[in-house]
Each structure stands twice: as structure tokens, then as C-alpha cells.
C-alpha positions in Angstrom: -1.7 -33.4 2.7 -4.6 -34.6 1.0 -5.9 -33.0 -2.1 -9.1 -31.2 -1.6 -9.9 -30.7 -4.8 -9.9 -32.6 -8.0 -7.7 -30.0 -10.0 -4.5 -27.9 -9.1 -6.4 -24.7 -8.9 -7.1 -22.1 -6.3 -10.4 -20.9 -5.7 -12.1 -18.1 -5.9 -12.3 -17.7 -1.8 -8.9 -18.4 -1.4 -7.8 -15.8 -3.9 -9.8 -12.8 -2.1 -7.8 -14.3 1.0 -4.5 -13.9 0.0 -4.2 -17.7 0.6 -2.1 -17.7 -3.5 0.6 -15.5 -2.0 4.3 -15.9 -1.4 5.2 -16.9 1.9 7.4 -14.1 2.2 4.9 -12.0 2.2 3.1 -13.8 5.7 6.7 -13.4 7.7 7.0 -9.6 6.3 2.9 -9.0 8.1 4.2 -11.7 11.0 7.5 -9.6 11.5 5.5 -6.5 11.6 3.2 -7.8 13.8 5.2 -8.8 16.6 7.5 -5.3 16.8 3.9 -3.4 16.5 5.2 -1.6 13.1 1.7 0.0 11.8 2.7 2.1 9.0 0.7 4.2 6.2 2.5 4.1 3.0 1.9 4.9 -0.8 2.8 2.1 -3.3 2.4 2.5 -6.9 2.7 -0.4 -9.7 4.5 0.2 -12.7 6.4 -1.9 -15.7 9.5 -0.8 -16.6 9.9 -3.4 -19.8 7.4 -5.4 -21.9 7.8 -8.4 -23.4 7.3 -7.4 -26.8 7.9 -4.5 -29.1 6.6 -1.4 -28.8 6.5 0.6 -25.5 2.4 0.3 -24.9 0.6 -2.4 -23.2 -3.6 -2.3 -22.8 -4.1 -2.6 -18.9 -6.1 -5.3 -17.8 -7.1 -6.7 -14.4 -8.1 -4.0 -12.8 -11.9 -5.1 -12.1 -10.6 -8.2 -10.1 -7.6 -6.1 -8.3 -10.7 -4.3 -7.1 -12.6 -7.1 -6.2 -9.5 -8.6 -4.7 -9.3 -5.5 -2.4 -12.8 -4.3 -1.6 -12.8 -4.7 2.2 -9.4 -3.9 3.0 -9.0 -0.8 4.8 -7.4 1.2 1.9 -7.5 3.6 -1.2 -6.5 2.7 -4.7 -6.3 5.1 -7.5 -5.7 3.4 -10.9 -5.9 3.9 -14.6 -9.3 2.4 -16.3 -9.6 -1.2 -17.4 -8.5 -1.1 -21.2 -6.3 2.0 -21.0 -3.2 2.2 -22.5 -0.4 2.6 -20.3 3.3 3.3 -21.2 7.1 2.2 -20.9 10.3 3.7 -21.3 13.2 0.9 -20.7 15.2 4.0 -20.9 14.6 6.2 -18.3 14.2 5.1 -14.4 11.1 7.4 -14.3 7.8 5.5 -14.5 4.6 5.9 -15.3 2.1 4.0 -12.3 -1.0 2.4 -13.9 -2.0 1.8 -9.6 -1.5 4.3 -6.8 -2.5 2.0 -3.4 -2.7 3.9 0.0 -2.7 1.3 2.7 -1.0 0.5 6.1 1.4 -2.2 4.3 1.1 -4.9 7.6 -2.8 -5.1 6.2 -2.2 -4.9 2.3 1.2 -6.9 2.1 -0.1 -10.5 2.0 -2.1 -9.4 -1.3 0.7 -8.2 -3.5 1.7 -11.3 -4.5 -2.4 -11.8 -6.3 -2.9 -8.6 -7.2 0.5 -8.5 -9.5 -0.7 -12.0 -10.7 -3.7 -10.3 -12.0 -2.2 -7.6 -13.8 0.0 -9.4 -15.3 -1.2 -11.9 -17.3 -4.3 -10.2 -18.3 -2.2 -7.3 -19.5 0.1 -9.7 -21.3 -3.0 -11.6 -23.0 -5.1 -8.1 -23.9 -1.6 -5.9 -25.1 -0.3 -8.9 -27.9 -3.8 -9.3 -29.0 -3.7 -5.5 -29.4 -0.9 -6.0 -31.8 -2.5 -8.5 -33.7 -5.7 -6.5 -33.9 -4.0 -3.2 -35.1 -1.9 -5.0 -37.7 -4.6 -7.2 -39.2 -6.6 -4.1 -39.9 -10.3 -4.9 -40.5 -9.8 -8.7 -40.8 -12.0 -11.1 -38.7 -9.9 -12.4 -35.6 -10.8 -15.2 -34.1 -9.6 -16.8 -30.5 -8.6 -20.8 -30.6 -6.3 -20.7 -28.0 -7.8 -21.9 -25.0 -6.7 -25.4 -25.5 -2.7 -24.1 -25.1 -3.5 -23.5 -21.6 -5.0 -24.1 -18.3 -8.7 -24.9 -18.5 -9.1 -22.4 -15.2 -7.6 -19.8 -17.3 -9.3 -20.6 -20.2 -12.0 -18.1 -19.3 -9.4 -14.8 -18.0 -7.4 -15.6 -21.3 -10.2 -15.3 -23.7 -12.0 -12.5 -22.0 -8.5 -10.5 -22.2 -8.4 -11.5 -26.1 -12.2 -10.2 -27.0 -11.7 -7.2 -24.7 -8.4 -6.2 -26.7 -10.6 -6.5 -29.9 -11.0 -10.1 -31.5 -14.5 -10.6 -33.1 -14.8 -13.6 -31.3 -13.8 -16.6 -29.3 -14.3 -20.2 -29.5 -14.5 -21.4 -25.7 -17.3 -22.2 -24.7 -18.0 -21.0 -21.2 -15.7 -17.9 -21.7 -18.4 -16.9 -24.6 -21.9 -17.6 -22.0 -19.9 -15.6 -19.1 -19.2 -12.7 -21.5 -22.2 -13.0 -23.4 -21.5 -13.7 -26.6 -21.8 -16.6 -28.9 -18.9 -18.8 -29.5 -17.6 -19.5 -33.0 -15.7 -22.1 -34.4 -15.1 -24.5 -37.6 -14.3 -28.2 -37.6 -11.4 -30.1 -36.7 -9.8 -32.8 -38.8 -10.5 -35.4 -36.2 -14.5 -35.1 -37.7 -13.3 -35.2 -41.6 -10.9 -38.6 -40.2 -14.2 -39.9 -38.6 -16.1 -39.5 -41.6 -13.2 -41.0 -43.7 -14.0 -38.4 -46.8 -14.1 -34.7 -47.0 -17.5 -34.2 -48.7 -19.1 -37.0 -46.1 -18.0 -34.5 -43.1 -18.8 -31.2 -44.7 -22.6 -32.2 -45.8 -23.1 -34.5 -42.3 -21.9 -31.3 -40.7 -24.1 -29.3 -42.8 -27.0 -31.3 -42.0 -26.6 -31.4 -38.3 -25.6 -27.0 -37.8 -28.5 -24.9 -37.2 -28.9 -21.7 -39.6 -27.3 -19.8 -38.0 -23.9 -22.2 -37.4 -21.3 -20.7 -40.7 -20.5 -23.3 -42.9 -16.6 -22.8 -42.8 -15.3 -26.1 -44.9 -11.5 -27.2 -43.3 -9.5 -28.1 -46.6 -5.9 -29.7 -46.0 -6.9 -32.8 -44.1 -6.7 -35.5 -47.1 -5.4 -33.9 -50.1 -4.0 -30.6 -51.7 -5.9 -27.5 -50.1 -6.9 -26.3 -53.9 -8.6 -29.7 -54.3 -10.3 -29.7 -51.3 -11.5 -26.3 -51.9 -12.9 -27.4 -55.0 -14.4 -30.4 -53.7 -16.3 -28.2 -50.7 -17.4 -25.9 -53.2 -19.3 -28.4 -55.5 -20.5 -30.2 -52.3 -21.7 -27.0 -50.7 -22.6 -24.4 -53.2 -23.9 -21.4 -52.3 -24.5 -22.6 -48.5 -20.5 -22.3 -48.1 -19.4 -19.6 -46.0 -15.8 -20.2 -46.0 -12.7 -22.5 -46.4 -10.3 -22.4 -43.4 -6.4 -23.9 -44.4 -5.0 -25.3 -41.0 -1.4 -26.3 -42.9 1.3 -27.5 -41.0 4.4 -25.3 -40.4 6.3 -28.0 -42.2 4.1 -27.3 -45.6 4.0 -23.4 -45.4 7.3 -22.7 -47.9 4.8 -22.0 -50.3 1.8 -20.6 -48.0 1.0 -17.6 -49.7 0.5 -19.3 -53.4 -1.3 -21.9 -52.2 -3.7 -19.3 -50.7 -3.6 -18.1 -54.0 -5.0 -20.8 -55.7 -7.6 -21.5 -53.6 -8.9 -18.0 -54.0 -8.5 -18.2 -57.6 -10.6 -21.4 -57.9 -13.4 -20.2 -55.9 -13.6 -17.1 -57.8 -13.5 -18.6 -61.5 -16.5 -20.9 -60.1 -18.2 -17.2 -59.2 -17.8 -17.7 -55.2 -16.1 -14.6 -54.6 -17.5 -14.2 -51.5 -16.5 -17.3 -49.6 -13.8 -16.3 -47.2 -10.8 -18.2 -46.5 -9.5 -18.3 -43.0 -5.9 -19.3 -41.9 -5.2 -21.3 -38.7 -2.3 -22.8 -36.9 0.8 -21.1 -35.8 -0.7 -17.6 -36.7 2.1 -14.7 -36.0 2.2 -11.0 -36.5 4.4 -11.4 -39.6 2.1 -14.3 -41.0 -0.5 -11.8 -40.7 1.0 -8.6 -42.5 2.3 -11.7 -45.3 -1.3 -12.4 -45.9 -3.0 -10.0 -45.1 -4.3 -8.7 -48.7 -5.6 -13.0 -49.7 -7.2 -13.8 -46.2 -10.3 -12.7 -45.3 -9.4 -13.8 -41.4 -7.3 -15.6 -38.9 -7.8 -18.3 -36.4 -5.1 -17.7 -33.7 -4.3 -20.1 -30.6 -0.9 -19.7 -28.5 0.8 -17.0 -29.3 -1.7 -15.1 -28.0 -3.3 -17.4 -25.2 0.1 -17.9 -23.7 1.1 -14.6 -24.3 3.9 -13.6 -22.1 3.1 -11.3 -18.7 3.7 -8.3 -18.1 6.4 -7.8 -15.0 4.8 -5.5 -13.2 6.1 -4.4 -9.9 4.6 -3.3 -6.9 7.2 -0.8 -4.4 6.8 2.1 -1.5 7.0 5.3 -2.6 6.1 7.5 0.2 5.8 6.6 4.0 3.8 8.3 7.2 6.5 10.2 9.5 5.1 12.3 12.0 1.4 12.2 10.4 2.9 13.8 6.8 3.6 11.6 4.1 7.2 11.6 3.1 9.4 10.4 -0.4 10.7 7.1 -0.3 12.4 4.7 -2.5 14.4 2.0 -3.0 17.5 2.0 -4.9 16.9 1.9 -8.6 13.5 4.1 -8.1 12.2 7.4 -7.2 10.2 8.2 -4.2 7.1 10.2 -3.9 3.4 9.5 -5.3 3.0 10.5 -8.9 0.1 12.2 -11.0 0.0 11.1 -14.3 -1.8 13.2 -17.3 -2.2 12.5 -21.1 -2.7 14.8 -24.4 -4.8 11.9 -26.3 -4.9 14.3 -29.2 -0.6 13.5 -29.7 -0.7 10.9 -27.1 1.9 12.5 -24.8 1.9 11.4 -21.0 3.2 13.7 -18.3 4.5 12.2 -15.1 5.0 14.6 -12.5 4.6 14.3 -8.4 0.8 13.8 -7.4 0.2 17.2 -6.5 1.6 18.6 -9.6 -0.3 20.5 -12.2 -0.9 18.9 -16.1 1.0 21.3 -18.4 -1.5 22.3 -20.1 -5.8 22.0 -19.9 -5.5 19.3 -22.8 -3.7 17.0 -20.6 -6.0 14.8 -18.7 -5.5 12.6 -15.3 -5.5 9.4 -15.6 -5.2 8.0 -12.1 -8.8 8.1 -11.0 -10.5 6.9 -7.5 -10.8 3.0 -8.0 -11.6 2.3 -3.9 -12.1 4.6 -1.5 -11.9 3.3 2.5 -12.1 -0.2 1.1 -15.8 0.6 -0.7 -15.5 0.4 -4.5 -16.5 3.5 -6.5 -14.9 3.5 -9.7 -17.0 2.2 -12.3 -16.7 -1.3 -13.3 -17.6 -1.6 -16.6 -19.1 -4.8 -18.5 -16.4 -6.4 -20.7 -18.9 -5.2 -23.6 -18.2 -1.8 -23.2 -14.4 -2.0 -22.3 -13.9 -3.6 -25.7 -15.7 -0.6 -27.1 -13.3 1.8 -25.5 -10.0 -0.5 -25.7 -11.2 -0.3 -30.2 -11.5 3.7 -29.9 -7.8 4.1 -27.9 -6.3 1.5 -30.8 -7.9 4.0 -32.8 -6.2 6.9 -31.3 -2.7 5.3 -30.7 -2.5 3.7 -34.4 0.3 5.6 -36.8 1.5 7.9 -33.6 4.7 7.6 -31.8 3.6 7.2 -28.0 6.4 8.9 -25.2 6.6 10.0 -21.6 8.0 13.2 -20.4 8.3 14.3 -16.9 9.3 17.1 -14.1 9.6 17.3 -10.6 
């Protein structure tokens, strides 16, 4: 087969196609097909584990699942995009962040995308959730788009604003989301230059206004030199120092931060920030929290593990009513799911179950309707405005699920 296309992606029309699905999937529809097996079921998607700590993920995906399905002659009710959802590893009942009605010979090819979507966007958005409760009100910044597939690069740093980073440094993630795109210097411009103060002023010179001047100080020498030096070459137009040190150097991390912070102040520049980069982790964060003013962070969040979510039957047409089904290792029948934000208490029960009480809201909502889209779709502005107020909400509480049938 010849390559149409100069890079290994799939596009956009083959995606809404169902082109990027497992072949399994095609002789399921095929099988189907040829023994004229037309049958209405309910499926939910759910995550029984995360791949981190904790037992909350931020939900993410859901605007292209939609877009994905609009068409297709089916119902979808599903949490919002940016909602918390939860886990418990312990229990086998679970709580459905998607509720899809659907003859399964028309929906099946698409389960294999639609997971996909989930997935890695709810991976991406619920670590840099973490990061963004346990750095407090410290500036985050994205530099992990280089750790990854340049077709992802956009999903991966939309997820990482949307979870509540102040900003991202690709370029034409920032101009689809509509923001501008930050960023620093690499050593490869101070190498260039040959000299530190060369690269800072020529850099300097050549930044509009409006650009930070954010000095990098460990490319040639000690980090407190090379503060010092950006300090007297910059003066009061420095905005910041970022300290990029290798893993192999960080022993002593935290005191070298110290120094730096101690120079700039006794030459009265309190206010220039200091930024770490490279290798950034949760516990690098809570270690430095209290010198650094913010963090640069790349793969860890970037290539942030998915979330294995999982798409199964739960109910089935017999005789024009909808009846329980489910697989070993599951439980049958569509579920309702309601939340006490106050305590942040979920309650799963069966879809036409009551909430215990009026404080408990739904939060399964109407997504698509007979293949039309009427759930709102919110710009990635906004959903980063409610994804902030739920971290707000969820922060110091101890999240659970309870249930009854």
C-alpha cells in the first residue's frame, strides 16, 4: 500500500468514519449483519482504576465523542466536559461518566474511537489536575508537546490548560484555543551566542514588550553566577530566571534555589521570579514549592498515562422493554448517577431511581438526542473556568461513592 499521506496520522474524516477502529469491531457489525441481529441496547462507559493516586479523574473528551457521533441514529447521556468523575477499585459497582442508547450493529464500529478519546484526554486533564491542586497558586506552565506526537500536540495541551495551567507553549495549540503562547529560551540560543549576557540582551533586543524577559541560568556556569550575571545585564527589564538543571545536578536543588533567590534579593530584585524546568514531578513541586515562583513542566504530564475506560451492554430490547444485562464481572441495568457537591458524595442507583435527597444533583445529562447534538458545548475558555471552581470544591475533601438498587 502506498502511503497517502506524508505522516502516520489519521485524519479528521476518517476518525468521524470509524475508519481508526479495531477490526474486530467490523466482523462483530459484519456477523450481525448477515444473521439480521438489529438490537437496541444501553451501554455505559465507566473506569474502574486510574493510573495514579487518588480515586478522581477530570473527564475530558466529551465534545469530540459528540462530534464523533452526531449523525448516528442514537442517544447519549454523559457527564459535562471538565466534571469530576469517580472510582472505587474496590467495589464492582461503577459510576458511568456515558450512557449511549443505540442499536449496537450501527454504533459498534465507533467504540474503538470514542474510548480513544476519553482516554487520553482524561489522562492528560486529571494529572495536570494534580499538579495544579498541589502547586497551589504557583504559575504552571505547559513544555510538553515536544515528548509527543506533533498530531497530539494540540489535544495534549488543550487538556493541560483546560485542567488549569496558566499557559502553554505550543504554538498552534495556543491560536486554536485562543490564547497567547509563552515560553523562555533554550540553551541551544545561549550556545549560539557563545556567552550568556550576548544571548540574554540579543534576546532582549529582538522580544517585543510584551515577550517576559525570563533569563535561562545553568547553561555555562554555576546557576548563582548566572543569575548574577542576568541581573547586572538586565536590570530592572528582567522578569525572571528559569533553572533547567539536569537530574544528575539536583542532590542539592533546593539550596541552589536558595542562593539564587538570595542574590537577587540582596541586589533589591525581589520580584524577579525563578522558574524550574526539566523533569518537574508532584513531589518536586511540594519540595519547592515555598522558593519557586513557577514550574515549567513537559512529560509527565504530556504523556500522561490514559485512563482505561471501558465501554459494555448493560441493558438489551426483549419484547419492546428494556431488560438488565451484564457480562460477568459487571452489573446490568442503566444507572442514574447524582452528587451532593456540598460533601462531594455520589449516589449510583438504577436510572429510574430517585437522588436521596433534593441536594443531590444528576449528573448524566442529554448530550445527543436522535443523533442531533443538544448539550451544550462549551468553549475550552469556559470549561477551564468550571474544571478551577470543581478543584475548588473537591480540594481538602475525601470524595466516595455509595449506591442502592
Amino acid at each position: 500500500m502506498t502511503l497517502d499521506r506524508m505522516f502516520w496520522i489519521s485524519k479528521e474524516k476518517e476518525i468521524k468514519k470509524a475508519e481508526t477502529t479495531d477490526v474486530y469491531f467490523l466482523y462483530t457489525k459484519q456477523v450481525l449483519k448477515k444473521h439480521k441481529i438489529h438490537k437496541k441496547v444501553i451501554m455505559e462507559v465507566y473506569a474502574r482504576n486510574l493510573p495514579f493516586e487518588g480515586n478522581w479523574g477530570v473527564l475530558l473528551g466529551v465534545q469530540e465523542v459528540a462530534r464523533l457521533l452526531e449523525g448516528l441514529p442514537l442517544n447519549v447521556k454523559s457527564m459535562s466536559e471538565g466534571e469530576i468523575f469517580l472510582v472505587n477499585p474496590r467495589s464492582i459497582i461503577y459510576e458511568p461518566v456515558m450512557q449511549i442508547e443505540c442499536y449496537y450493529d450501527d454504533f459498534c464500529p465507533y467504540e474503538n474511537p470514542l474510548l480513544g478519546l476519553l482516554a487520553s484526554n482524561t489522562g492528560i486533564a486529571s494529572k495536570a489536575a494534580r499538579y495544579r491542586l498541589i502547586a497551589k497558586d504557583k504559575i504552571l506552565l505547559s513544555f510538553g508537546s515536544r515528548r509527543i506526537h506533533p498530531a497530539l500536540a494540540p489535544t495534549s495541551e488543550r487538556a493541560i490548560f483546560v485542567a488549569g495551567f496558566d499557559g502553554i507553549s505550543n504554538v498552534l495549540a495556543s491560536d486554536l484555543l485562543g490564547v497567547k503562547p509563552v515560553g523562555t529560551m533554550p540553551h541551544a540560543l545561549i550556545q549560539v551566542f557563545q556567552e550568556q549576557k550576548k544571548a540574554w540582551l540579543a534576546f532582549d533586543n529582538a522580544m517585543p514588550d510584551d515577550v517576559p524577559r525570563i533569563a535561562l541560568i545553568d547553561t555555562f556556569f554555576d546557576e548563582k553566577a548566572e543569575a548574577i550575571m542576568a541581573a547586572e545585564a538586565l536590570g530592572k527589564r528582567l522578569t525572571g530566571v528559569r533553572l533547567d538543571t539536569p537530574k544528575s545536578r539536583r542532590g542539592e536543588w533546593r539550596k541552589i534555589i536558595e542562593e539564587v533567590r538570595w542574590e537577587l534579593n540582596v541586589r533589591g530584585m525581589r520580584d524577579i521570579k525563578i522558574f524550574a524546568s526539566g523533569n518537574i514531578e508532584e513531589k518536586t513541586i511540594t519540595e519547592l514549592i515555598d522558593l519557586v515562583d513557577g514550574f515549567g513542566i513537559g512529560a509527565s504530564v504530556s504523556g500522561a498515562p490514559p485512563v482505561d475506560f471501558s465501554a459494555k451492554i448493560v441493558a438489551i430490547e426483549e419484547n419492546g422493554k428494556m431488560v438488565p444485562i451484564a457480562k460477568r464481572g459487571d452489573v446490568g441495568g442503566a444507572k442514574a448517577v447524582y452528587r451532593d457537591t456540598t460533601d462531594f458524595i455520589d449516589f449510583v442507583t438504577l436510572k429510574q431511581g430517585e437522588p436521596p435527597s433534593p441536594k443531590y444533583k444528576p449528573l448524566l445529562k442529554n448530550l445527543i438526542v436522535d443523533g442531533r447534538i443538544i448539550g451544550e458545548l462549551d468553549d475550552s475558555k469556559k470549561v477551564r473556568e468550571q474544571v478551577l471552581q470543581r478543584l475548588k470544591t473537591i480540594e481538602g475533601k475525601e470524595p466516595r461513592i455509595y449506591y442502592k438498587v
